[in-house]
N, C-alpha and C positions, 0 to 999 in steps of 0.2 A: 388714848394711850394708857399701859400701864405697866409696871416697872413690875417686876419679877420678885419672888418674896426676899430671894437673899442679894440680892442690888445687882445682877452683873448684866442685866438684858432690861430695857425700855423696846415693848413691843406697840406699833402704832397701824393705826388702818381709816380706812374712811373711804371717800367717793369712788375712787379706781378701785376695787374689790380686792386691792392686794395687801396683805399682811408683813408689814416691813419689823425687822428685831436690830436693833441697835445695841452695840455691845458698850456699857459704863466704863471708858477708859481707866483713867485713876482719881485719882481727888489730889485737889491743890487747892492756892487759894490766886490764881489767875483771875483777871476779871474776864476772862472769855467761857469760863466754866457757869454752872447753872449750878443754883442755891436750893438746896431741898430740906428740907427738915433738920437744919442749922448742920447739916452734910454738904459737899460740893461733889459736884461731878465733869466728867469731862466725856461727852460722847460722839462718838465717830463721825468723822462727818458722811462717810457713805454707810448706808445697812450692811452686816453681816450676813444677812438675809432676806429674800425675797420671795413670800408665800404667796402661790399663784392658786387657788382653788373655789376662790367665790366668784359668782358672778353680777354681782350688785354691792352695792353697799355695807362696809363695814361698819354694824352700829355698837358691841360690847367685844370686848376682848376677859379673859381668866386665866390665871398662872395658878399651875399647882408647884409645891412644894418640890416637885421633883423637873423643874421644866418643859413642864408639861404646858402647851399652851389652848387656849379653845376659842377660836372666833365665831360672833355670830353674823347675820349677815340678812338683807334686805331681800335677798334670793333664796329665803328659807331653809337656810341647813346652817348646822354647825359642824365649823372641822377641829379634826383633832392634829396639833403638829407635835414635832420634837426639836429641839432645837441640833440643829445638822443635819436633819433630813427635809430634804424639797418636797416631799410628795404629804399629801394628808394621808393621816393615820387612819382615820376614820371619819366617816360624815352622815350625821344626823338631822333627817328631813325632820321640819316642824313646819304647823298649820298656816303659823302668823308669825310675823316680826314684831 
């Protein structure tokens, strides 16, 4: 999992090959909210999104600045998404995971 540079997206991935983006609702001081670097947050409980383009394993996820996101993945490519669009931007074959 990892949270986006300016806090509004926690993007997470793993065994099902799919790329899910949760949108950081608000901050409070609820005890149902999650504690992050003396921040709180409150996140959706369904994904805003669901990235369908790997077919294995999701092992690193990367946010750029402009959210932009880059999953790698156990099926040797990495993709490229945007946040509001389903389809990959781009996918880059590599040798090894």
């Amino acid at each position: 999992m990892k949270f986006s540079p300016n806090g509004k997206y926690l993007a997470s991935g793993g065994e099902d090959g799919v790329v899910r983006i949760w949108r950081i609702m608000s901050r409070d001081k609820s005890p149902s909210f999650i504690f992050l670097q003396k921040d709180i947050f409150q996140i959706d409980e369904s994904p805003l999104q669901e990235l369908f383009g790997h077919s294995s394993d999701i092992l690193d996820l990367a946010w750029s600045n402009s959210d932009i996101l880059l999953s790698s993945s156990m099926d040797k490519t990495v993709c490229c998404w945007k946040i509001g669009c389903d389809q990959c931007l781009s996918v880059f074959p590599h040798k090894d995971f």
